[in-house]
VEXDREN-2710 file (C-alpha; in Angstrom, 1 decimal):
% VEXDREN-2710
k/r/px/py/pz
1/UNK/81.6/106.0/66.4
2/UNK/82.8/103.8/69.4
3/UNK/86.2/105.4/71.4
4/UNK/89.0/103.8/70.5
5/UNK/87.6/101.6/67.8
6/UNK/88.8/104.2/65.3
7/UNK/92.2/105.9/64.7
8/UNK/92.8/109.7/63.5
9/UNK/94.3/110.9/60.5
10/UNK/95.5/107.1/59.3
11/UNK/96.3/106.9/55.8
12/UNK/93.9/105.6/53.4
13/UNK/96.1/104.4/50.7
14/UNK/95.4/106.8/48.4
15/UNK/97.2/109.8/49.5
16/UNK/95.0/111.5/52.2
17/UNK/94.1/111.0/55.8
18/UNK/91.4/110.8/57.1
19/UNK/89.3/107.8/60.1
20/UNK/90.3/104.4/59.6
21/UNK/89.3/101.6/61.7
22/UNK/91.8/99.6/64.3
23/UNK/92.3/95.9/64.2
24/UNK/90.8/93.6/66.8
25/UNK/93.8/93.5/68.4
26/UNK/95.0/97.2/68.8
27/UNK/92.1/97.6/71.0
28/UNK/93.3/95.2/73.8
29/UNK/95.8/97.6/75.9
30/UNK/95.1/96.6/79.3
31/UNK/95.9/93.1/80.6
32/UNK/93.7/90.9/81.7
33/UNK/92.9/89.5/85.8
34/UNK/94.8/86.7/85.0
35/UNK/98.0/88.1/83.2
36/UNK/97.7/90.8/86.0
37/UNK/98.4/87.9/88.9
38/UNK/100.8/85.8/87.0
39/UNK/103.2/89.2/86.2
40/UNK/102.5/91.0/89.8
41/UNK/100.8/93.9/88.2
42/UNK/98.0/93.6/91.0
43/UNK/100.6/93.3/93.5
44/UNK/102.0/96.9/94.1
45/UNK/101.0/99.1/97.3
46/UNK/102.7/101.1/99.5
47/UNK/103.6/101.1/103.0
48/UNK/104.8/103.9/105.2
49/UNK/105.9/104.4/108.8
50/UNK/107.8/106.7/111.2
51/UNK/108.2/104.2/113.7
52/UNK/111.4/103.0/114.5
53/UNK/114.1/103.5/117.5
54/UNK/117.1/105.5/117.9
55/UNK/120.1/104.6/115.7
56/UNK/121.8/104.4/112.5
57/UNK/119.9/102.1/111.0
58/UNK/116.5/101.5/110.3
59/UNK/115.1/97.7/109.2
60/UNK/111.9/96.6/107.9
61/UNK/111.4/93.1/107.2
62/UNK/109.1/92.3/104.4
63/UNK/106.9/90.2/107.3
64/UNK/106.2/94.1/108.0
65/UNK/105.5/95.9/105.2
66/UNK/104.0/92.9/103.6
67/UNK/104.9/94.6/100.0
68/UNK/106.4/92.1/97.1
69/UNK/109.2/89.7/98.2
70/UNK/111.8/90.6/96.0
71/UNK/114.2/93.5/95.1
72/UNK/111.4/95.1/92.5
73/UNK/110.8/97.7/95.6
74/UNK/111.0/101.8/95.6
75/UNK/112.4/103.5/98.9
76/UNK/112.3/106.5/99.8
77/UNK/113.0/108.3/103.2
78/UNK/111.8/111.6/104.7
79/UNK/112.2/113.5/107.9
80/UNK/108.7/113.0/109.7
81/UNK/108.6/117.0/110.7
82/UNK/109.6/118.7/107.7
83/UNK/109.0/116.4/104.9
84/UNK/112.3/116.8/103.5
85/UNK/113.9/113.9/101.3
86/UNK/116.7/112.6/103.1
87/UNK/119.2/110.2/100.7
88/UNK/120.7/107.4/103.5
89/UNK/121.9/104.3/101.6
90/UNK/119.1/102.3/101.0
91/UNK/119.2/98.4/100.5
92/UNK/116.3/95.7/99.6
93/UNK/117.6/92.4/100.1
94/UNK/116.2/89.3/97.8
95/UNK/113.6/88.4/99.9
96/UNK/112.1/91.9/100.4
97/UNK/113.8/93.1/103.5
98/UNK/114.7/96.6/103.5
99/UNK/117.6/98.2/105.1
100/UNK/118.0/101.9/105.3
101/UNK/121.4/103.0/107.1
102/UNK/122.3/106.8/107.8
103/UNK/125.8/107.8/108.8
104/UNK/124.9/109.1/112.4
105/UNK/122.3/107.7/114.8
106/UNK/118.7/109.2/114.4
107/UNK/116.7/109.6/116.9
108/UNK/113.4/107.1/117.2
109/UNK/110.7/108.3/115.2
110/UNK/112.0/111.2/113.3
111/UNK/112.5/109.3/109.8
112/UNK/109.5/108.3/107.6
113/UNK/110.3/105.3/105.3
114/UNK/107.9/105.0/102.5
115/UNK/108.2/101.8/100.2
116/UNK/106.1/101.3/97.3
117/UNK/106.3/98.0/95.3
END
């Protein structure tokens, strides 16, 4: 018996369960190369950095982390030597920029910025 040509415990019709086979069409869960591209499922990766200067603000142009060029983007920011999650207002503009503001200055380099999209 192939996997995933056959279904447990379906209902035969007459009262039990028991195998019963798919259709054609249950069978095709994952998208194709093609509808991949044209959707942007192939598109997502991740980009993260600590590198930045001193201040309240912290941009990254989509030219940088070269991510999806719309607002469809996850951010998340992290002080570089702890790891903690920090929660600064976070903004991604519709051409991909990111802006992440905190409301006092952080010094250069202490602020991981991880964006997945």
């Amino acid at each position: 018996m192939r996997h995933g040509a056959y279904r447990p415990f379906a209902s035969s019709g007459a009262g039990s369960l028991g195998w019963r086979r798919n259709p054609e069409s249950a069978r095709r869960l994952a998208p194709t190369a093609k509808a991949a591209r044209e959707t942007g499922l192939g598109a997502a990766g991740y980009y993260s950095s600590a590198t930045h200067g001193a201040g309240a603000t912290i941009s990254i142009t989509q030219a940088t982390h070269g991510l999806r060029s719309s607002r469809g983007l996850v951010v998340q920011a992290q002080v570089e030597s702890t790891g903690a999650v920090v929660l600064p207002d976070i903004s991604v503009n519709a051409s991909g920029d990111v802006t992440v503001t905190f409301g006092a200055s952080q010094s250069a380099n202490t602020i991981r910025v991880t964006i997945i999209g």
